[in-house]
SERO-4910 file (N, C-alpha, C, O; in steps of 0.05 Angstrom, whole numbers):
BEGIN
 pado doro    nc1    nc2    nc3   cac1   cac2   cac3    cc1    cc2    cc3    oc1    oc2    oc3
  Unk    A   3325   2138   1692   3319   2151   1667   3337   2140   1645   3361   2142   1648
  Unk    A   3323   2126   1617   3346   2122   1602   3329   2138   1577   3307   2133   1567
  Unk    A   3348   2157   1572   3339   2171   1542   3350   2157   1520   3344   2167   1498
  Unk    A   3364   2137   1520   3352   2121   1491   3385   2128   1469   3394   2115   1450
  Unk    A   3395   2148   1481   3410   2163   1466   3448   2150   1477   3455   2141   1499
  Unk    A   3464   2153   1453   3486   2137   1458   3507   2150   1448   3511   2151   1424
  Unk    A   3527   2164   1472   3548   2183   1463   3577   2162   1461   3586   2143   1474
  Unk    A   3582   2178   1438   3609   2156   1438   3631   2175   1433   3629   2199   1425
  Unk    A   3652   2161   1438   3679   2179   1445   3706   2161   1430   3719   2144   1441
  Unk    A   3709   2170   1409   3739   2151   1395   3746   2161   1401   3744   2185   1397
  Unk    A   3769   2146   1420   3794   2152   1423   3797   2173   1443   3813   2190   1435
  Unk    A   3787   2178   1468   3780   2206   1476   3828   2200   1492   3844   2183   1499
  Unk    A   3827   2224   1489   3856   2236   1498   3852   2246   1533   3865   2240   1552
  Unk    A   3835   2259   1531   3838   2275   1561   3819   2276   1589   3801   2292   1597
  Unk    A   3830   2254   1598   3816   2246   1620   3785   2263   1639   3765   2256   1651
  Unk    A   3802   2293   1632   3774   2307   1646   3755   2305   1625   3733   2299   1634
  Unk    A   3757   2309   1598   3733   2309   1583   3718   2281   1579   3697   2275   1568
  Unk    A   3731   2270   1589   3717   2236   1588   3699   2231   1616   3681   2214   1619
  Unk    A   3711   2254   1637   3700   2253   1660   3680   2262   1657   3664   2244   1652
  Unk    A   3672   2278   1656   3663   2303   1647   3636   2297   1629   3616   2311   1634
  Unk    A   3635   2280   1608   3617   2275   1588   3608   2244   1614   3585   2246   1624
  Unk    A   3621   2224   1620   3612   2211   1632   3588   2222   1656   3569   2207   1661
  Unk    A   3590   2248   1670   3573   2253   1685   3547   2265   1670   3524   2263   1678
  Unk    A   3558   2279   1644   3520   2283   1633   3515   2262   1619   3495   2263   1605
  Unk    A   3530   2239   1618   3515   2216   1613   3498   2208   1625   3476   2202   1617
  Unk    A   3509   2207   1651   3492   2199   1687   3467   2215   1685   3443   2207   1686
  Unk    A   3476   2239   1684   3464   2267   1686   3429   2259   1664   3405   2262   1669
  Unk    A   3440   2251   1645   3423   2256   1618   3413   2223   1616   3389   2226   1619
  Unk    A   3417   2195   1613   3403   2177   1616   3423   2159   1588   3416   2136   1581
  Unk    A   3448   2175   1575   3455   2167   1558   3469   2140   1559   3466   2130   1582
  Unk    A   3483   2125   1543   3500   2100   1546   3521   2118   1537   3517   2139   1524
  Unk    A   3543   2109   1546   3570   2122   1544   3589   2106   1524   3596   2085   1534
  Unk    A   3595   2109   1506   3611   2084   1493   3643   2096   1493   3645   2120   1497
  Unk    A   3668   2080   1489   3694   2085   1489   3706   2076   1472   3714   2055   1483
  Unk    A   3714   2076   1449   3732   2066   1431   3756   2073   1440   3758   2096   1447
  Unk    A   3777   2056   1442   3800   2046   1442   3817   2059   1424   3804   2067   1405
  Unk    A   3841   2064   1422   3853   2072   1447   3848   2095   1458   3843   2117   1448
  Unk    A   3852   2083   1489   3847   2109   1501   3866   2130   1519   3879   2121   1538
  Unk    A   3867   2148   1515   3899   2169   1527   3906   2163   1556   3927   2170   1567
  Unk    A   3887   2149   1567   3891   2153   1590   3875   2121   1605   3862   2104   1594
  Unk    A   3883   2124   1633   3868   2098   1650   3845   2105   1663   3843   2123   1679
  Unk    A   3826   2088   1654   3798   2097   1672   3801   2107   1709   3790   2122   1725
  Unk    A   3825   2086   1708   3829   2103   1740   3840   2116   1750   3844   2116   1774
  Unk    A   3853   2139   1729   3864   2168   1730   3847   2184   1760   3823   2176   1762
  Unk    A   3856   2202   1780   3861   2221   1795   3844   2230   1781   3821   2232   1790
  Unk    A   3853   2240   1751   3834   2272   1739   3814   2259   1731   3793   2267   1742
  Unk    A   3812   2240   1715   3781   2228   1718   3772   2226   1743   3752   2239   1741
  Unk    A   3772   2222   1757   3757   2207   1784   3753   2243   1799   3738   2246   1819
  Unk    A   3766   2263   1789   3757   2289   1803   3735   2300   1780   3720   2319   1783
  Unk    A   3737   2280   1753   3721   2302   1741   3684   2288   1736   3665   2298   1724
  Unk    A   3688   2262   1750   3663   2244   1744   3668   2223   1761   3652   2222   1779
  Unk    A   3688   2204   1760   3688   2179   1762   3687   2170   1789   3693   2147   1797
  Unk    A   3677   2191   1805   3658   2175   1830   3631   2170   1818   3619   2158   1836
  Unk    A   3616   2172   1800   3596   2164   1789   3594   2144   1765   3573   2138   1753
  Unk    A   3623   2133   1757   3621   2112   1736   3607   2091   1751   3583   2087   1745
  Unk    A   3619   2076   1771   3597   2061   1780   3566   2055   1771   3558   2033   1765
  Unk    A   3554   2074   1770   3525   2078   1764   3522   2081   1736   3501   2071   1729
  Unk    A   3541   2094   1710   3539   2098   1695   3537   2069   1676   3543   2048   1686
  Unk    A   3528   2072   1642   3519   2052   1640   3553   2059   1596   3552   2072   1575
  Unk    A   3574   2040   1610   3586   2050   1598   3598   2015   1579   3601   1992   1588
  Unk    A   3601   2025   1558   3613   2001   1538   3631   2009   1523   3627   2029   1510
  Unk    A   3659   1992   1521   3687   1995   1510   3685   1976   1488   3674   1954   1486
  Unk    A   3697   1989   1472   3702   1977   1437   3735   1977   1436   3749   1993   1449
  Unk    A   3743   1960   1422   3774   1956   1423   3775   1972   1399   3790   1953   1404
  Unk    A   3776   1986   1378   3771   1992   1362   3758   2010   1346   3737   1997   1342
  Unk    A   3754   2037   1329   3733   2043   1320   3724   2017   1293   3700   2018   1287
  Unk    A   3738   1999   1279   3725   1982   1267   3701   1960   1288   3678   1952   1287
  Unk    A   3722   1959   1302   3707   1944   1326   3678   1949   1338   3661   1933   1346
  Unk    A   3676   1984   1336   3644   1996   1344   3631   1994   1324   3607   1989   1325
  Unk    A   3646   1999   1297   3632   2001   1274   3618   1965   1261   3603   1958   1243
  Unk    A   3633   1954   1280   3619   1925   1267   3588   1918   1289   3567   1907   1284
  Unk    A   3599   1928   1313   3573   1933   1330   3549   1948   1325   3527   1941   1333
  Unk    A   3554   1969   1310   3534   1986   1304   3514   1978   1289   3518   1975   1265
  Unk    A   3489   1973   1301   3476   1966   1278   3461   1979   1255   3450   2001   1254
  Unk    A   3463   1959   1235   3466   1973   1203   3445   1994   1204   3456   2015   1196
  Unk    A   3421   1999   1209   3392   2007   1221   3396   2027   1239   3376   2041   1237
  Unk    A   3411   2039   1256   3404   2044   1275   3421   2075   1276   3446   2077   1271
  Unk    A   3402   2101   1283   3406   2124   1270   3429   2132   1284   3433   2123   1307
  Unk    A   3446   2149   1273   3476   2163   1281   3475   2191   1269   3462   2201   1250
  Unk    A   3494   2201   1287   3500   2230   1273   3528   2227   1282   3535   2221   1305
  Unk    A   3551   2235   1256   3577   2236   1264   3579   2271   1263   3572   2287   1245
  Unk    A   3589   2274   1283   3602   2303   1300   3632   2317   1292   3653   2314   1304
  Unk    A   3629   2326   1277   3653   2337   1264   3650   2373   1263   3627   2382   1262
  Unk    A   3673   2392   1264   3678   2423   1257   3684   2419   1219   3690   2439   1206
  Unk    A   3682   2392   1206   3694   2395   1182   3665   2379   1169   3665   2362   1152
  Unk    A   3643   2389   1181   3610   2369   1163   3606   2395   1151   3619   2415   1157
  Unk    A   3589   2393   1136   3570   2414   1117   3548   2417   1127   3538   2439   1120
  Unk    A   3536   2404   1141   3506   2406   1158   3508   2414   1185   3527   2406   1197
  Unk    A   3490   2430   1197   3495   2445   1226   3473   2411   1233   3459   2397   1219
  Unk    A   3481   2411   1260   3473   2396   1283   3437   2399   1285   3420   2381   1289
  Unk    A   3435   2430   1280   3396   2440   1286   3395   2431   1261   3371   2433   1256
  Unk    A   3406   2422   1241   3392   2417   1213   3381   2390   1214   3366   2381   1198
  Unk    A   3391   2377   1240   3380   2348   1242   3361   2340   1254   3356   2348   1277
  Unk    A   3349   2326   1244   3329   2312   1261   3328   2289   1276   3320   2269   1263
  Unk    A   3338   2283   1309   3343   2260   1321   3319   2241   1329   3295   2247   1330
  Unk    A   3329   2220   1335   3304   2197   1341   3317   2184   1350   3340   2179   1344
  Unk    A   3296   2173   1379   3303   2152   1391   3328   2140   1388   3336   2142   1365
  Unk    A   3347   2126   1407   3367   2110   1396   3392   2124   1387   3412   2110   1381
  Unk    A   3391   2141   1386   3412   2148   1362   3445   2153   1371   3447   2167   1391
  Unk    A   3464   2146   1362   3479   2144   1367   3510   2170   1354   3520   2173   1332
  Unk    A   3517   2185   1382   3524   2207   1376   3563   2205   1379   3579   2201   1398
  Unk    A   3566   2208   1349   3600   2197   1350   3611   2214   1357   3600   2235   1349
  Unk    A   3633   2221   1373   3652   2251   1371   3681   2234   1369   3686   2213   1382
  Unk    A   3699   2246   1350   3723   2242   1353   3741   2250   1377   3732   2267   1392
  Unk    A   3769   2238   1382   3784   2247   1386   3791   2283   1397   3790   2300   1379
  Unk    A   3798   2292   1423   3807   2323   1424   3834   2334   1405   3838   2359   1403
  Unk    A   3851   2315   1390   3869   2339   1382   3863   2336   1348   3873   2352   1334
  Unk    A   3840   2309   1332   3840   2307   1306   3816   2302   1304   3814   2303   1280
  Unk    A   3791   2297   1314   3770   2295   1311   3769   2262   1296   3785   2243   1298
  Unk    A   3737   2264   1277   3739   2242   1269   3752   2234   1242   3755   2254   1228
  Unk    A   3759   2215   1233   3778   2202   1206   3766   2217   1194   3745   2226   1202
  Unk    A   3777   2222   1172   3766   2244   1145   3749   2228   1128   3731   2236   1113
  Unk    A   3761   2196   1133   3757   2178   1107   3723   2173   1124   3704   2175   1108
  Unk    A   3716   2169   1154   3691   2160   1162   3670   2184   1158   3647   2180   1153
  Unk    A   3682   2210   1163   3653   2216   1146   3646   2222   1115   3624   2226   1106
  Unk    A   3678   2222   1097   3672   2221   1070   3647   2193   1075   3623   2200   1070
  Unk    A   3650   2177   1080   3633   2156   1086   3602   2168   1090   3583   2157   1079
  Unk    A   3601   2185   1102   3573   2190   1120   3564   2220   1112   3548   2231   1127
  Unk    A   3571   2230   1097   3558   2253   1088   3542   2263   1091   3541   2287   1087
  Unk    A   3519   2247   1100   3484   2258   1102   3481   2252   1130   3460   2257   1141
  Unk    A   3506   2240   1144   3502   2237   1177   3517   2249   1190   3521   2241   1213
  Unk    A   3533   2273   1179   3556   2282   1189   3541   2315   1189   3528   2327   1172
  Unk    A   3551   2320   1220   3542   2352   1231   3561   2367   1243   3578   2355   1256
  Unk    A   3561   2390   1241   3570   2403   1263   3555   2428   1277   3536   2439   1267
  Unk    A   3565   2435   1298   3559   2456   1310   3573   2484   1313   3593   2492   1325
  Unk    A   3552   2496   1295   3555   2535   1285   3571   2552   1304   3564   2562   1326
  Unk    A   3593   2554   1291   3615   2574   1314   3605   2602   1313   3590   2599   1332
  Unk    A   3602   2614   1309   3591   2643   1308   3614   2663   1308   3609   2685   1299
  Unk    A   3637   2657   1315   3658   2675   1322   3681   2663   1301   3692   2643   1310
  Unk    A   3687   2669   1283   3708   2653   1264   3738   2653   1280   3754   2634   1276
  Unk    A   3742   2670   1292   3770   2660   1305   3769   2641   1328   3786   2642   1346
  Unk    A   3744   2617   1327   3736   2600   1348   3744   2572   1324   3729   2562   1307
  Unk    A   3765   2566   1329   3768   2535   1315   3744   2514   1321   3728   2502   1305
  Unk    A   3747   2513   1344   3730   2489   1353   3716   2497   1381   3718   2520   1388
  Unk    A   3703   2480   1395   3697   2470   1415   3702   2450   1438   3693   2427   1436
  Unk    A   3713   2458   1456   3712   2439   1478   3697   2414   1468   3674   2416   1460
  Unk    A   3710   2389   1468   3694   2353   1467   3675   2353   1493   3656   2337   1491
  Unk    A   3678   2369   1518   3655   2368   1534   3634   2384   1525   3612   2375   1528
  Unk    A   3637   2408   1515   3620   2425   1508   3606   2420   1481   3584   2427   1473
  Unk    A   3625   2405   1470   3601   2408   1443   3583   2368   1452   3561   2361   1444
  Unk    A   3594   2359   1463   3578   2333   1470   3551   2346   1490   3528   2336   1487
  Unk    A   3555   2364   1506   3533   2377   1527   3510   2383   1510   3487   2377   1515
  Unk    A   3521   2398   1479   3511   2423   1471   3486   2398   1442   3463   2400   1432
  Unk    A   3508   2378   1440   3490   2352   1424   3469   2334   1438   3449   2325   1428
  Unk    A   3477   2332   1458   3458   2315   1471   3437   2327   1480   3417   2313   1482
  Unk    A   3436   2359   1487   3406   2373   1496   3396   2379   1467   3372   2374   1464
  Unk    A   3409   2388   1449   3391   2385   1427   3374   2368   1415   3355   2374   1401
  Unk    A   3387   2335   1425   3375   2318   1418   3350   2311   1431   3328   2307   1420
  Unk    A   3358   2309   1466   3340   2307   1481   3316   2330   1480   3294   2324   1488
  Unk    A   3319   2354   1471   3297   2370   1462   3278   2369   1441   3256   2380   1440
  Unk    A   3291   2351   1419   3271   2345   1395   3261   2328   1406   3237   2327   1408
  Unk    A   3280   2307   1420   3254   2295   1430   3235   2287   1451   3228   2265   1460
  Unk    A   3228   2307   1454   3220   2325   1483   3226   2309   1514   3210   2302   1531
  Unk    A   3251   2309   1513   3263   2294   1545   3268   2314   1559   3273   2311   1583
  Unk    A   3268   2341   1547   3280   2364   1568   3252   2386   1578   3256   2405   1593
***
């Protein structure tokens, strides 16, 4: 199964959430991407309890860089950057094919300056509870990718 869809992870810090998103990658048909640097070694113990008996199979690509992904990315090709600090909820979007789903970093999310950049591609997902800062990076990547895969009817 490949749904078409491409989660990416700058800079991820914490080995289980990297694990973790790597298996509903597996799980879901996504490409996994990794920008550099990363907190930890792909062959971490806690990774490998939280996924990484299934990297093998998974279909995963490392960027030295977020300039480095950003020169890969092509100019065309649809994105939604994932932020608790966008003006647009996540259901306000409409995904297609391809599209490529950024999440920052667990303790800073993404650069301030990349989505001043992206304004009309920048989402987040509706806390409902105001004393809820944020979301788990596994949970809100779970919670993006079935939305996506539901518009476009993979689920």
């Amino acid at each position: 199964m490949d749904s078409g869809l491409h989660v990416v992870l700058v800079e991820p810090e914490i080995p289980q959430n990297t694990g973790s998103i790597g298996r509903l990658c597996l799980g879901t048909g996504c490409t996994l991407h990794l920008v550099e640097p990363l907190g930890f070694e792909i062959t971490d113990a806690q990774l490998k309890r939280a996924g990484l008996d299934y990297w093998e199979h998974l279909k995963v690509v490392r960027h030295k860089s977020l300039e480095a992904f950003l020169e890969f990315l092509p100019p065309t090709a649809p994105r939604a950057f994932l932020s608790k600090k966008a003006g647009h909820t996540l259901f306000s979007h409409r995904f297609e094919p391809g599209t490529f789903l950024i999440f920052g970093k667990e303790t800073m999310g993404l650069p301030d300056e990349l989505l001043a950049h992206n304004p009309l591609h920048s989402f987040r997902i509706p806390i409902l509870d105001a004393r809820v800062r944020s979301f788990n990076l596994s949970q809100a990547v779970a919670v993006t990718v079935y939305e996506a895969l539901r518009q476009l009817d993979q689920v």
